[in-house]
C-alpha positions, 0 to 999 in steps of 0.5 A: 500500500502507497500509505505504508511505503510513504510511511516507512519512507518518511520513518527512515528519512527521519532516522537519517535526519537524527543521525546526521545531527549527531543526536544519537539519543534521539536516534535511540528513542526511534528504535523499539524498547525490544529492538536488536542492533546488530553491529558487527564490529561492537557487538549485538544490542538487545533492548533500546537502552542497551542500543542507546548506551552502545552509541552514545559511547561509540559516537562520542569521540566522533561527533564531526562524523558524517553519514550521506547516503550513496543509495536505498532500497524500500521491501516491505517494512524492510529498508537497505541503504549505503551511508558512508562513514565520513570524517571531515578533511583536517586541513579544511581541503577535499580529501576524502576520509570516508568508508562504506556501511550497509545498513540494514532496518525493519519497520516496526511501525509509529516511526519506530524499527524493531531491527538494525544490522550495520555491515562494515568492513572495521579493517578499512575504518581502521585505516581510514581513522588512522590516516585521518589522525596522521593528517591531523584528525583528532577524536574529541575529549571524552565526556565520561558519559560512558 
């Protein structure tokens, strides 16, 4: 139906939003209180507090990261998309930093998703981070929130 699919495309533009504006609480309330997160390099996360506490600490050195997205694809209530994974240039140039993510969600309805998979390859964001850093990149100072 036209009205589900304008649905979950208007949830997923939501969640992308929210996660582009580094509102990584936010991001967390649009998950199910039952929601899994399967984050292949973390660790899985049952529960949207467990989700929240995850990307609260893993975010919180990068709040300059940005994630635009390459392509979507909408199945139902399931949503695939490629955000990249992108730190900004440290000399303010147009040097990329960036690798790939496949992200996969499942509608749950309300605006809210009952899945999340995030599929990565960690040894290349090892080495994007590590040439970002040699360029002058620096992690932000921790809060102690985690």
């Amino acid at each position: 139906m036209a009205g589900v699919r304008e649905e979950i495309e208007t949830a997923w533009r939501h969640i992308v939003a929210v996660a582009d504006a580094s509102d990584w609480n936010g991001w967390a309330d649009l998950h199910t209180p039952d929601c899994v997160w399967v984050e292949h390099h973390l660790g899985t996360f049952r529960g949207r507090e467990a989700i929240r506490q995850a990307i609260l600490e893993a975010m919180e050195p990068v709040p300059m990261m940005q994630f635009p997205v390459e392509w979507v694809a909408f199945e139902g209530n399931r949503v695939v998309y490629y955000p990249w994974q992108v730190l900004p240039d440290p000399a303010g140039g147009d040097e990329l930093y960036r690798f790939g993510c496949v992200t996969i969600l499942e509608y749950a309805g309300n605006g809210l998703w009952s899945y999340q998979e995030d599929l990565y390859n960690p040894a290349e964001g090892q080495a994007v981070f590590k040439r970002w850093m040699e360029a002058g990149g620096r992690l932000a100072a921790s809060g102690g929130h985690g």
